[in-house]
C-alpha positions as CSV (number, residue, x, y, z in Angstrom):
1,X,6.8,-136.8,-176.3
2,X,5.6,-140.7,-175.7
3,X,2.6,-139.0,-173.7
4,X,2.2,-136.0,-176.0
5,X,1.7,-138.8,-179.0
6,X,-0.9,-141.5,-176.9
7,X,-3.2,-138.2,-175.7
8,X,-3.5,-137.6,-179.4
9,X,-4.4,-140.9,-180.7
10,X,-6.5,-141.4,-177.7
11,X,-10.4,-141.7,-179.1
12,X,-13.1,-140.0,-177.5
13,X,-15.6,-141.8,-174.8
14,X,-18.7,-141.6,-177.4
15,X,-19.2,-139.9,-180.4
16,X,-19.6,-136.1,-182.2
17,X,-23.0,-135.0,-182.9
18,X,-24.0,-134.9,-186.8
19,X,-25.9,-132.5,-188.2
20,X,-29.0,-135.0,-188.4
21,X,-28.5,-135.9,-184.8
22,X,-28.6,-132.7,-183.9
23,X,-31.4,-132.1,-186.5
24,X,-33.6,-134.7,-184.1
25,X,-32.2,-133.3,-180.6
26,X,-33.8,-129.6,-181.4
27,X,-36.5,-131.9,-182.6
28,X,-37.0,-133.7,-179.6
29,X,-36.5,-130.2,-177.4
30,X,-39.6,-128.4,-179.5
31,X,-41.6,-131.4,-179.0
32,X,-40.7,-131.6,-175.0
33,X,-41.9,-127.9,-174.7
34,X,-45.1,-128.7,-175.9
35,X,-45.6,-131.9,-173.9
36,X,-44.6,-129.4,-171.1
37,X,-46.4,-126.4,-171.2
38,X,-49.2,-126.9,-173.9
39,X,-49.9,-124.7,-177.1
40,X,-47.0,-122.5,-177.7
41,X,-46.3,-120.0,-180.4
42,X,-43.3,-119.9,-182.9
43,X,-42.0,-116.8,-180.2
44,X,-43.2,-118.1,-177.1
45,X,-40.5,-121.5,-178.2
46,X,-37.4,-118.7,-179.8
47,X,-37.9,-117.0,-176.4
48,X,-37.9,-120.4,-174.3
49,X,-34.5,-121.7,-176.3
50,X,-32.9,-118.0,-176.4
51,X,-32.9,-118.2,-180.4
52,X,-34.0,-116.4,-183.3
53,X,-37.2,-117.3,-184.9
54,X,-36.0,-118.0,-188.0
55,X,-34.3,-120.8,-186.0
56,X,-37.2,-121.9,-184.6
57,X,-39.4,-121.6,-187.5
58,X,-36.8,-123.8,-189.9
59,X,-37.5,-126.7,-186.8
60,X,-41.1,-126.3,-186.7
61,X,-41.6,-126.0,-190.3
62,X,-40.1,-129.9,-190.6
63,X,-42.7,-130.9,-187.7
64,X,-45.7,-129.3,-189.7
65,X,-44.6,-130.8,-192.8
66,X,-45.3,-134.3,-191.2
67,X,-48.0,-133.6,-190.2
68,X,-47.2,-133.8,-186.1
69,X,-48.3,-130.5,-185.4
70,X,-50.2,-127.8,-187.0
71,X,-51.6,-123.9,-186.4
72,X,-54.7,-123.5,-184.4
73,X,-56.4,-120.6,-183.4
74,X,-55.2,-117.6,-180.9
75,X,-57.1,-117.7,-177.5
76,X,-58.1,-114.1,-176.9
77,X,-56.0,-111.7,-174.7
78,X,-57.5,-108.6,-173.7
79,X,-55.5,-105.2,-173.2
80,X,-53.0,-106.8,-176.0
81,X,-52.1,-104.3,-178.7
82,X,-51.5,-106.2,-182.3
83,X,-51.9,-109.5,-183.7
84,X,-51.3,-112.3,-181.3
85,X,-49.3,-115.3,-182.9
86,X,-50.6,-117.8,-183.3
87,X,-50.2,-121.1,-181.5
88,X,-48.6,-124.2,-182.5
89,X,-50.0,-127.6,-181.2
90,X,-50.3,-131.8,-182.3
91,X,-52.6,-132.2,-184.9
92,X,-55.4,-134.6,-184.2
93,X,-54.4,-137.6,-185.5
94,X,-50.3,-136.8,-184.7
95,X,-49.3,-139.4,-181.7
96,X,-51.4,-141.9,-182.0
97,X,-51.1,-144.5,-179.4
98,X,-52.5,-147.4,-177.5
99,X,-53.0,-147.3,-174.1
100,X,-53.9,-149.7,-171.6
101,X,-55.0,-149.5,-167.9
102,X,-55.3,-152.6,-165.6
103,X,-57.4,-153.0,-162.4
104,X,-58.0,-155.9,-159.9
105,X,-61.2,-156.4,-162.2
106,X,-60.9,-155.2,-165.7
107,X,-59.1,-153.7,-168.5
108,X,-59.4,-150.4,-170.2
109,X,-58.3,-150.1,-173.6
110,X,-57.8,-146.8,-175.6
111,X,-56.6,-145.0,-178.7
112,X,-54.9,-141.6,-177.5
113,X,-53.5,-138.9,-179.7
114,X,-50.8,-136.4,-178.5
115,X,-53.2,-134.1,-177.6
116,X,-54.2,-136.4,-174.8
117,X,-57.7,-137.2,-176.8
118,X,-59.0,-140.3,-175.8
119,X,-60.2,-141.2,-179.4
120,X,-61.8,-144.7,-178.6
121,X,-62.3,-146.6,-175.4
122,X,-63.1,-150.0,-174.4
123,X,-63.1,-152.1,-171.3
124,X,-63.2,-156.0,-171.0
125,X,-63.5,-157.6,-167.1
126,X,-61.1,-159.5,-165.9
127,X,-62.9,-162.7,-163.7
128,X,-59.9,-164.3,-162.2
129,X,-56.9,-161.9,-161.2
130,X,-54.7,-165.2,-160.9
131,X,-55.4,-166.4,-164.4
132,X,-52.3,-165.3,-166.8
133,X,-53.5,-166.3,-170.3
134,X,-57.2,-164.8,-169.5
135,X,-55.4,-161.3,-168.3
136,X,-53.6,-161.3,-171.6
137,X,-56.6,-162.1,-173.8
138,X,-58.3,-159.4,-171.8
139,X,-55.8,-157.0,-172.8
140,X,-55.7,-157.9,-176.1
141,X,-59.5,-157.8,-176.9
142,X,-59.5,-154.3,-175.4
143,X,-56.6,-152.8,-178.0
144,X,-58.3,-154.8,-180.9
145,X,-61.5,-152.8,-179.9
146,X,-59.9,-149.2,-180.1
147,X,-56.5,-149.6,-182.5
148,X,-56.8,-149.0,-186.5
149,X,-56.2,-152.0,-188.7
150,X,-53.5,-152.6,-189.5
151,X,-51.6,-151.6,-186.2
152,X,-49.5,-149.5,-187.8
153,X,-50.9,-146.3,-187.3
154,X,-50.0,-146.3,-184.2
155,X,-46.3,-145.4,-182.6
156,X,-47.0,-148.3,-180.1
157,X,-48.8,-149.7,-176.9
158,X,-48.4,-148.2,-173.2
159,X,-49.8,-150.3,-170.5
160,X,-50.2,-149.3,-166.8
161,X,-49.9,-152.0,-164.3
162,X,-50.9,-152.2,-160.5
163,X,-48.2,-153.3,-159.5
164,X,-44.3,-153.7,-159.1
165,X,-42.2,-153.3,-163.5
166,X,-39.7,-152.6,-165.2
167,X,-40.2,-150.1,-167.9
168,X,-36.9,-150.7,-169.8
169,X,-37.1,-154.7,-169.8
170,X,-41.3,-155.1,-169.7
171,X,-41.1,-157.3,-166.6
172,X,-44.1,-157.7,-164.0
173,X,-42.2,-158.5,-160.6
174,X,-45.3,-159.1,-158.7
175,X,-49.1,-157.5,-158.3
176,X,-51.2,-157.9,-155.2
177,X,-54.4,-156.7,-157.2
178,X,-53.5,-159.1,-160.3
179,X,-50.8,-161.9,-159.0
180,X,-51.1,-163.4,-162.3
181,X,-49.3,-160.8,-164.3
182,X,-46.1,-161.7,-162.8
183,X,-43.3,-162.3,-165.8
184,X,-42.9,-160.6,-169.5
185,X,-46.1,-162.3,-171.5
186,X,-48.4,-159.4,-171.2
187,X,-45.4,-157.2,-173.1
188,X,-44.4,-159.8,-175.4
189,X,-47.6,-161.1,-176.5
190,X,-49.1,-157.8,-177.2
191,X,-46.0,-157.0,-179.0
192,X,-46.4,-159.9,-180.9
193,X,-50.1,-159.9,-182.1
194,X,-50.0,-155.9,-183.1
195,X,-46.4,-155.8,-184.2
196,X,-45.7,-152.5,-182.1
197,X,-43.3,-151.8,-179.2
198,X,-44.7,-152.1,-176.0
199,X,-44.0,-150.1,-173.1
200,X,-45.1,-151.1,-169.5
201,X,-45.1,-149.1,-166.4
202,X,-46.7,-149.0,-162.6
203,X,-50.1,-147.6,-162.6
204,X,-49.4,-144.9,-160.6
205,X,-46.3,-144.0,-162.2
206,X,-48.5,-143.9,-165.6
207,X,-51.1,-141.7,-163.6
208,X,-48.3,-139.0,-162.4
209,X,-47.1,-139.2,-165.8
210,X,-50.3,-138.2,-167.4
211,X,-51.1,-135.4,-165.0
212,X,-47.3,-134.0,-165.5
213,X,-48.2,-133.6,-169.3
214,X,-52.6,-133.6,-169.0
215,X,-52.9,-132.2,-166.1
216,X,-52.6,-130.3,-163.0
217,X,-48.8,-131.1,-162.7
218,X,-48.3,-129.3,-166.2
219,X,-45.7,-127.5,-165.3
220,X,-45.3,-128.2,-162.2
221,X,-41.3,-129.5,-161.7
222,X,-42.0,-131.5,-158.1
223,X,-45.6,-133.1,-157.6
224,X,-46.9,-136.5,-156.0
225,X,-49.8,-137.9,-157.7
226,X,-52.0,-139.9,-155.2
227,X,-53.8,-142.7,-156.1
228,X,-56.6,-143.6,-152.7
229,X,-59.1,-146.2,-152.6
230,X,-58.5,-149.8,-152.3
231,X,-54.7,-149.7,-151.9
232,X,-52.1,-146.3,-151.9
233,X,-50.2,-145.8,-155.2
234,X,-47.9,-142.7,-155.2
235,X,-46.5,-141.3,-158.3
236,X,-43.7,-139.0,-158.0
237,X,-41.8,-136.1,-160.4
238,X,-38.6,-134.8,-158.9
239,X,-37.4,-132.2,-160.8
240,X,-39.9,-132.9,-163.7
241,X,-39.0,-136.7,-164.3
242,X,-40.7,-139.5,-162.8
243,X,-39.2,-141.1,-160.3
244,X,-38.7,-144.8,-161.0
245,X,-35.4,-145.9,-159.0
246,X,-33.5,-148.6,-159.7
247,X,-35.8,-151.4,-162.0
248,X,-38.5,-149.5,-161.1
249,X,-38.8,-150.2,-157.3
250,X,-38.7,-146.3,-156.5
251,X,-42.3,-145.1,-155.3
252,X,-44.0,-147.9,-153.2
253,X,-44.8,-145.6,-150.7
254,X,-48.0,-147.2,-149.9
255,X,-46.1,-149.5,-147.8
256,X,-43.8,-146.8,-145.7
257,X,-44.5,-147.4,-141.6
258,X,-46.8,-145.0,-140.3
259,X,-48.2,-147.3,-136.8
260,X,-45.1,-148.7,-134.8
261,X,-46.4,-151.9,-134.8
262,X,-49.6,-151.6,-136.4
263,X,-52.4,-154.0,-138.0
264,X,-50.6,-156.8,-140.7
265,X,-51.2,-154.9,-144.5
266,X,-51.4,-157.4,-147.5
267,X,-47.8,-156.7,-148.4
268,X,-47.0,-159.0,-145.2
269,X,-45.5,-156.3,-142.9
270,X,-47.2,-153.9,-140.2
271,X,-48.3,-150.7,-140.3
272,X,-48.0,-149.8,-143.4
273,X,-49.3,-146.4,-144.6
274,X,-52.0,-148.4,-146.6
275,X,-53.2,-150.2,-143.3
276,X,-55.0,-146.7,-142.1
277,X,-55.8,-145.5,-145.4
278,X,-57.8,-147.2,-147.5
279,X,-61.4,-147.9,-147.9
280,X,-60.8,-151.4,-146.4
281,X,-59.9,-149.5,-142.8
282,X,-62.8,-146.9,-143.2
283,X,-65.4,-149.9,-143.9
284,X,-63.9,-151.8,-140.9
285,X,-63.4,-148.9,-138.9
286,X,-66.9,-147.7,-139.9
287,X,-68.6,-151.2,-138.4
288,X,-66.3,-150.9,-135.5
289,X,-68.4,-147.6,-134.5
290,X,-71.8,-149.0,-135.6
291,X,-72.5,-146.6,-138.4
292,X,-74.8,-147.4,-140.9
293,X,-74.3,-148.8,-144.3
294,X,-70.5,-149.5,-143.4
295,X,-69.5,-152.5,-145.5
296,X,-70.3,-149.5,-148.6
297,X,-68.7,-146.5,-147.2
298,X,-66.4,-144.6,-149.1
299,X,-65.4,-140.5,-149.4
300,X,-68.4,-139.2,-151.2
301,X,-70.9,-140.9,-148.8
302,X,-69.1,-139.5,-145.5
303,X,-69.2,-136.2,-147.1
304,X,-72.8,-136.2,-147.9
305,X,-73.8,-137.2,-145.0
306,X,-74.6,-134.6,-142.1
307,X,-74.3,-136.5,-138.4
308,X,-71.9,-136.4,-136.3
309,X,-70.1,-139.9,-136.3
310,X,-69.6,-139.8,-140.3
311,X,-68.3,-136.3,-139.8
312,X,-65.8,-137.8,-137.0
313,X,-64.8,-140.5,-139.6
314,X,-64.3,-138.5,-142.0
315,X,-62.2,-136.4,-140.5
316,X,-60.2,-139.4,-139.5
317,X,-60.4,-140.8,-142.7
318,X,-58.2,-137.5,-144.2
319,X,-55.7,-137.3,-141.3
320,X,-54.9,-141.2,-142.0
321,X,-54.2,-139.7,-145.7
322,X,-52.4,-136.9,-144.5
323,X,-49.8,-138.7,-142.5
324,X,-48.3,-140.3,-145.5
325,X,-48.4,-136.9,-147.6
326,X,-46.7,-135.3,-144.9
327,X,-43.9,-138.0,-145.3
328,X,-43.5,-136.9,-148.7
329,X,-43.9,-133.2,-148.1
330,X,-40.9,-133.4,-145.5
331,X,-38.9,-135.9,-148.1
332,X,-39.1,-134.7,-151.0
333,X,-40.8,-130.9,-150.6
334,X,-43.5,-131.5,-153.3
335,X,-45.5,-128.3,-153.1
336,X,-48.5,-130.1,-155.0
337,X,-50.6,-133.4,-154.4
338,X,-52.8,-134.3,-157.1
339,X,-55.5,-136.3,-155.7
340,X,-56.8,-140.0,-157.5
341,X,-59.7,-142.6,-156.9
342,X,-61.5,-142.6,-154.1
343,X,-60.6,-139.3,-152.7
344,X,-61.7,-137.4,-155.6
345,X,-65.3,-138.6,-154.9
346,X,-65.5,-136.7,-151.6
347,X,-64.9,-133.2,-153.8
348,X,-63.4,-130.2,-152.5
349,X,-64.7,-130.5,-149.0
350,X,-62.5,-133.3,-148.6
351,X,-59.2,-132.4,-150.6
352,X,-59.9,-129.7,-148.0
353,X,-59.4,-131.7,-145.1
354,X,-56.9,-133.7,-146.4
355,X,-54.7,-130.3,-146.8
356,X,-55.6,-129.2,-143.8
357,X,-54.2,-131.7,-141.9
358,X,-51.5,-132.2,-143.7
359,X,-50.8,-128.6,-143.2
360,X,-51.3,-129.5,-139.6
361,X,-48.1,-132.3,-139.7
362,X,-45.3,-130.4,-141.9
363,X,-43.0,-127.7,-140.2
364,X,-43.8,-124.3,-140.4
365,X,-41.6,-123.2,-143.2
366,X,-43.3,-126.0,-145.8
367,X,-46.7,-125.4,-144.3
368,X,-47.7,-122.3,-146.6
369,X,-46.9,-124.0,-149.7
370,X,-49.0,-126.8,-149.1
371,X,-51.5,-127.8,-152.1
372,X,-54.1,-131.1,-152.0
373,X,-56.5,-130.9,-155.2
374,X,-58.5,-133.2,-156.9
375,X,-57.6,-134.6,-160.4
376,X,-59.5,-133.5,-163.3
377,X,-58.2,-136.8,-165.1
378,X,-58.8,-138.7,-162.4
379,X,-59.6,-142.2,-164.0
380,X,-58.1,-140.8,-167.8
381,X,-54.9,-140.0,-166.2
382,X,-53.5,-144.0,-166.4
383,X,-54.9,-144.2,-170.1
384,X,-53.0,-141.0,-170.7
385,X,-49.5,-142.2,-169.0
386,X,-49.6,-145.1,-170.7
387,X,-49.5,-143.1,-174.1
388,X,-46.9,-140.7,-172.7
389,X,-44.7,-143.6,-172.3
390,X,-44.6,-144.2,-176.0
391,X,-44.6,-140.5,-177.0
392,X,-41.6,-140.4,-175.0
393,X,-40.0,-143.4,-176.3
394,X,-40.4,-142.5,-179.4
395,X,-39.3,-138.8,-179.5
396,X,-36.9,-139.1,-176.9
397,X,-38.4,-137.0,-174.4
398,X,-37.8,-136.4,-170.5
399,X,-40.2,-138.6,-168.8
């Protein structure tokens, strides 16, 4: 009886769901579906949550109301019999956010609605990466450029960093490209001078982020994004989140051994994937074999050239990139790599080779499934990230 008596006064481990909670939870799920897979009729989202459209419509009806989405016009479908429905997307001005990417030398600022519209853009330079206050100015000069006055407009600030965060707390652990970022000022003083929450996240994180809703990983549940050039930055989504790990440490796979005892990288250990795979190694590699115009070499001018020693580094060039994305292919099984930077230069031809030999390091079984394109966002993809972050924060989406 005692135990009959304490199971009944015992009180549940969180709380019931009330109907305005669950109110913003189908919310939240309509809005997800769009981030996810684009335009979408008032059937296409009934048939997607198995419920009538009257359900669906008494959802989207609240989201039009506001104002965050709205009707637009029916692609045409040929062979269809009837009146397509037609689709439901963001308005353009629904979502508005401010988005920041940082390099090793500048900042680029920009206004982005959910759409992924980049409505203004700005960039300041950044003349000394050590310098913490100037970096912050730098920052802040670039949103002041693009965000409406007052600041309120906007659902808040997204800021992709090169380097080492922690989304939930806005904390810089360390940046090779920009050491003086280290700490929460860049998050709290942008929070402070436009009143809006600010989000912050690793560059390439923001970059596979904006290709997973922008992009070629648009429904695409397992993906790396690849950021080549001057360092490696790999952006994963398992299972259609992005991976962050534990404070956001998850993804530095850049620095995964690729030479047993191979040249010192930056990071201070040896061979690191980024030792054999960035433009520093192909301009020193490129002098080391005495071809011309080495200390500027990069993808697109190996490509376009037509003798025989480019064509050798080249092909050298994409194997040292292929090794890593091999890694991750046996890892993790992404079937897609979405190429950034550098590599995007070099064009087809080189995604090419880069698949190629990849396809050339993965058992046979993964091999067919293979898939190394370039980014059509390319250097939009961090802007657009950065925005995700707040859209997602804000409506309580899967990120």
């Amino acid at each position: 009886m005692a135990e009959k008596e304490q199971t009944q006064n015992a009180s549940f481990d969180g709380h019931l769901l009330t109907p305005s909670d669950i109110g913003d939870v189908n919310r939240s799920r309509v809005i997800q579906a769009f981030c996810d897979y684009g335009p979408l009729s008032r059937a296409d989202l009934a048939k997607m949550a198995g419920v009538t459209r009257a359900t669906i419509g008494n959802i989207v009806l609240g989201l039009v109301s506001s104002g965050l989405v709205e009707e637009i016009e029916a692609p045409e479908r040929s062979g269809r019999v009837g009146k397509p429905g037609r689709p439901l997307w963001f308005g353009p001005n629904a979502g508005l956010s401010g988005a920041v990417s940082l390099e090793a030398d500048r900042v680029q600022g920009a206004l982005v609605n959910a759409r992924g519209d980049i409505i203004e853009e700005s960039v300041e330079a950044i003349h000394d990466a050590a310098d913490r206050d100037a970096i912050v100015e730098a920052v802040v000069r670039a949103l002041t450029k693009v965000l409406p006055s007052p600041a309120s407009e906007v659902l808040g600030v997204g800021i992709a960093v090169p380097g080492v965060c922690d989304t939930a707390t806005g904390s810089v652990f360390g940046s090779g490209q920009l050491p003086g970022l280290r700490g929460k000022k860049l998050a709290q003083t942008v929070e402070t001078r436009f009143g809006r929450r600010v989000l912050i996240d690793n560059d390439s994180r923001a970059q596979a982020l904006g290709e997973k809703w922008f992009g070629k990983g648009r429904q695409v549940q397992t993906f790396a994004s690849v950021q080549t050039g001057h360092g490696i930055g790999v952006g994963l989504v398992v299972g259609g989140v992005v991976l962050r790990g534990p404070h956001g440490e998850a993804g530095e796979a850049g620095h995964t051994s690729v030479v047993m005892d191979g040249e010192l990288c930056r990071c201070g250990l040896r061979g690191c994937w980024e030792t054999i795979a960035t433009l520093e190694w192909l301009r020193t590699e490129g002098a080391r074999r005495g071809i011309k115009g080495a200390a500027k070499l990069d993808a697109k001018t190996l490509v376009e050239r037509e003798d025989e020693a480019s064509r050798e580094l080249l092909e050298r060039y994409a194997a040292n990139i292929a090794i890593g994305l091999a890694n991750l292919a046996h890892v993790l099984r992404p079937a897609l790599f979405v190429l950034h930077g550098d590599a995007v230069g070099g064009g087809e031809a080189f995604c090419a080779l880069i698949e190629r030999e990849t396809k050339a390091r993965v058992l046979p079984h993964i091999k067919a499934s293979i898939e190394v394109v370039a980014s059509d966002l390319d250097a939009r993809a961090g802007l657009l990230g950065a925005a995700g972050l707040v859209l997602s924060e804000t409506f309580n989406l899967a990120i």
